[in-house]
C-alpha positions in Angstrom: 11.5 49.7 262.4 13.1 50.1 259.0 13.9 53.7 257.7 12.9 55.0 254.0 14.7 57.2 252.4 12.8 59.3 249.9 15.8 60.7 247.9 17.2 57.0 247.6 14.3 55.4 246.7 13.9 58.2 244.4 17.2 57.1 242.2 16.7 53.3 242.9 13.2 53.7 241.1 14.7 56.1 238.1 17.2 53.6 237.5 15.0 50.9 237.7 12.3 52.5 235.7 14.8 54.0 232.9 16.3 50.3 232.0 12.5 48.8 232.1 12.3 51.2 229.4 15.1 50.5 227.7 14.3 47.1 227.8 11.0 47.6 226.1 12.4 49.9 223.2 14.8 46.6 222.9 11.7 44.6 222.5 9.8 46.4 220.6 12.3 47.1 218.0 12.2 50.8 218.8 15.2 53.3 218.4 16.4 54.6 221.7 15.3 57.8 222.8 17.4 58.2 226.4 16.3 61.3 227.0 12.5 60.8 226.6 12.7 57.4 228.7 15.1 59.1 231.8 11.8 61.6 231.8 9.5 58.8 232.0 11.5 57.4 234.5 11.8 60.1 236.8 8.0 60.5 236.5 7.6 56.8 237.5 10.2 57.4 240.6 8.2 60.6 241.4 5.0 58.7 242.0 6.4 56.2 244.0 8.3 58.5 246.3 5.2 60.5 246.6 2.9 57.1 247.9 5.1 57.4 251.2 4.0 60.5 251.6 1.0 60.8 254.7 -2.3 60.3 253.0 -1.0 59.6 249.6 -0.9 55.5 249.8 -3.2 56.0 247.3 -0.9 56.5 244.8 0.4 52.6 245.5 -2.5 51.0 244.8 -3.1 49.0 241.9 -5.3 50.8 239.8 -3.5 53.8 240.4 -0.1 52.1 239.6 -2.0 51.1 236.1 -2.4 54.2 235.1 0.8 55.5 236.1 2.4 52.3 233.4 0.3 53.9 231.0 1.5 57.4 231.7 4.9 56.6 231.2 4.5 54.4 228.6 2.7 57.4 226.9 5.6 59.7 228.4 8.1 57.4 226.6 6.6 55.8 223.4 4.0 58.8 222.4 4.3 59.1 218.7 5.6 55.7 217.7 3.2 53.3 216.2 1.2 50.4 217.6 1.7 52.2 221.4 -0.9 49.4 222.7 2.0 47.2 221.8 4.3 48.9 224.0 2.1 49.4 226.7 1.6 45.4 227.1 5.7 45.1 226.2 6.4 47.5 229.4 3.9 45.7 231.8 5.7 42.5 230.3 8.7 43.7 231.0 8.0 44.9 234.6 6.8 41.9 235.4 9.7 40.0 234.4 11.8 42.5 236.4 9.8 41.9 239.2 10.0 38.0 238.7 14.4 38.3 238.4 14.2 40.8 241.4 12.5 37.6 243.1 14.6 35.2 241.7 18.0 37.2 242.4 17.1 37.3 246.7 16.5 33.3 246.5 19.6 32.7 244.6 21.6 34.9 247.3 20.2 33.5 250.2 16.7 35.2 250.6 13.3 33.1 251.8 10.8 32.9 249.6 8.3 34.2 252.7 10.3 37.6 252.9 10.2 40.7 251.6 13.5 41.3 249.3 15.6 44.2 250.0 17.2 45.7 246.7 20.4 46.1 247.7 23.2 47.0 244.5 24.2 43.0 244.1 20.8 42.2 244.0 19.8 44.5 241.5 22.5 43.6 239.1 21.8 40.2 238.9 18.3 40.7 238.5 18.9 43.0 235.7 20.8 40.2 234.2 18.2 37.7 234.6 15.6 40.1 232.9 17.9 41.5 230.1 18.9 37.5 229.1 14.9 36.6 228.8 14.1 39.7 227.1 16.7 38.7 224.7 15.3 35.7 224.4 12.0 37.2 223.5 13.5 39.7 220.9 14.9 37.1 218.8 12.4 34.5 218.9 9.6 37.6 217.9 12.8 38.7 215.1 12.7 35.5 213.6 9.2 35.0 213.0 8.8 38.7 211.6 8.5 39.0 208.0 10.9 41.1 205.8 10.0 44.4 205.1 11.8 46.7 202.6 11.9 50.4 203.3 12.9 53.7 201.0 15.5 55.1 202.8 16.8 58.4 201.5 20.1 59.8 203.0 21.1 63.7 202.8 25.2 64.7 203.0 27.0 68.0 202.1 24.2 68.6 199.3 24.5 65.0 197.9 21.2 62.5 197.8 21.1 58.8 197.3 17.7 56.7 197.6 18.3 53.1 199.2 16.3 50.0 199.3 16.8 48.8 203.0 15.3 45.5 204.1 14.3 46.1 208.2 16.5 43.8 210.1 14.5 43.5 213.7 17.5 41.6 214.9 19.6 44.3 214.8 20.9 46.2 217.6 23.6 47.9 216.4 24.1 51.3 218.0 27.0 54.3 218.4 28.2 53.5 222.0 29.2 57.0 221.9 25.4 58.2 221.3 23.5 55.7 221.2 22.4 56.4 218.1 21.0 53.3 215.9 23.1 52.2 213.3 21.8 51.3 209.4 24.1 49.5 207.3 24.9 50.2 203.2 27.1 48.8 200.5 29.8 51.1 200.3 28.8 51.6 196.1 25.3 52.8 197.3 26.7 55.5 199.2 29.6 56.3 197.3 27.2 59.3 195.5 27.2 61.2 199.0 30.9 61.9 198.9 33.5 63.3 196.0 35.5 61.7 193.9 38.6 61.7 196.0 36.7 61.0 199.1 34.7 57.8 197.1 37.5 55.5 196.8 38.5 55.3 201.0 34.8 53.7 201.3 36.4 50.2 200.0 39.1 50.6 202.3 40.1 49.7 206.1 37.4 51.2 208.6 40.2 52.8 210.8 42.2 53.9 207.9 39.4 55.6 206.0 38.3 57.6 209.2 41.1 59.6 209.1 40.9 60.3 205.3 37.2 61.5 205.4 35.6 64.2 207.4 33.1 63.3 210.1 33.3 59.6 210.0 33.9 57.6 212.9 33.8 54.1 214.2 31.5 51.1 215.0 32.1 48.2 216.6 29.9 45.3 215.4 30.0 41.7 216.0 28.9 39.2 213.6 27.0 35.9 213.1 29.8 33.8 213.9 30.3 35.9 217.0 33.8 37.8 214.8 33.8 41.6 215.4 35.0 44.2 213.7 34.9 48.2 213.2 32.3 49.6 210.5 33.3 53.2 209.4 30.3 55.2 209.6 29.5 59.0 209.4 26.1 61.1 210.8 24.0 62.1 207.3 22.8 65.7 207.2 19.5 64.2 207.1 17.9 61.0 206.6 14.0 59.4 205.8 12.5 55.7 206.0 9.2 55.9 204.1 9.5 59.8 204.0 9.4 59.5 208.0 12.6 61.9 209.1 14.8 60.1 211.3 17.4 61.9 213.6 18.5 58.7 215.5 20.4 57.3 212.7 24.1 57.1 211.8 25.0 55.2 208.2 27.6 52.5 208.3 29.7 51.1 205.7 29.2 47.5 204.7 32.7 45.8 204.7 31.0 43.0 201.8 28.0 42.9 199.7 24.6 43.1 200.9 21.7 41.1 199.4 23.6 39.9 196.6 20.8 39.2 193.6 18.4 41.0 196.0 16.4 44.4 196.0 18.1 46.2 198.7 21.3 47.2 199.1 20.9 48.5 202.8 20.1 46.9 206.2 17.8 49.0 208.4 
């Protein structure tokens, strides 16, 4: 008879559960809240570890398992709009997982009569499955979205400037440091923020300019054609969409034009 290990299922499930989440943020073209999902996660783990418990099978069963997806999707995504949306998105994405996790045993040797056994290898291949279809899914649903243009005001040492930013569902560029979603300005749109002898290093090298200009700091980005690059980029003081504060946002630099004949100057 095999063994169970409460305290390893535990951190199987919060890992599991914590990159589900991500995964639906990813799809649902949210910004990355870490520390919310890693609570929702451990929730998630909690209640599974709990179902082994004597008398508390209950806790596995299906209804029960629905309203703990709705729980943590609440836990997660509370506050953001359309959270029907992300409830059906996280169900999606479980199942997908659960579908990879399937597809991951065959493809190292497993019978399709058998229960799997997560082991590491496993599991990583199965979160590659899952993170190439999801994707899939988050540019097919990018392309068909229709531009939006957003006010997007920007706060830094005392200096205000008001951008038009067309949302750009297709982008997932992010601070690898914080993991902080990353907007993208011409640099003459944000040139008000900073002073005159700070204003000019804007048009100049990313790594250069860093060390010229106080609190800025690199991005890597890669682009269309698959080139990459560094944006220069600095944390605003404080920054709105639609009057909405936003703390998960850090303002890059645009090395070229943006919407050239357009009316935005920013890419959200």
């Amino acid at each position: 008879m095999e063994s169970v290990y409460l305290d390893e299922l535990f951190c199987l499930d919060l890992i599991v559960d914590y990159f589900l989440l991500l995964g639906t943020a990813k799809l649902c073209s949210l910004p990355f809240r870490r520390r919310r999902y890693l609570g929702a996660a451990a929730l998630g783990a909690a209640w599974s570890a709990a179902g082994l418990l004597p008398g508390m099978g209950w806790l596995l069963r299906p209804v029960s398992r629905a309203l703990l997806a709705a729980a943590m999707t609440l836990a997660a995504f509370g506050g953001e709009r359309r959270l029907g949306r992300c409830f059906a998105a996280f169900l999606a994405t479980s199942a997908l997982f659960g579908g990879a996790v399937y597809a991951a045993g065959l493809l190292r040797g497993g019978s399709g009569g058998q229960l799997l056994r997560l082991d590491m290898r496993v599991l990583i291949l199965a979160f590659a499955l899952c993170y190439a279809a999801v994707s899939l899914l988050y540019r097919g649903a990018a392309r068909a979205a229709r531009p939006q243009i957003h006010t997007v005001t920007v706060e830094r040492a005392g200096r205000t400037v008001a951008l038009r930013a067309l949302e750009d569902t297709g982008n997932d560029l992010a601070d690898p440091i914080t993991g902080r979603a990353v907007f993208v300005a011409e640099a003459k749109a944000l040139a008000a923020l900073f002073t005159a002898a700070e204003a000019p290093w804007l048009g100049a090298e990313a790594a250069e300019a860093a060390l010229h200009l106080s609190g800025a700091r690199l991005v890597p980005y890669t682009g269309v054609e698959g080139r990459g690059g560094l944006l220069l980029a600095f944390l605003p003081d404080r920054v709105t969409v639609d009057g909405r504060e936003r703390d998960d946002l850090l303002a890059a630099v645009s090395p070229g034009a943006i919407g050239a004949g357009q009316a935005y100057d920013a890419i959200l």
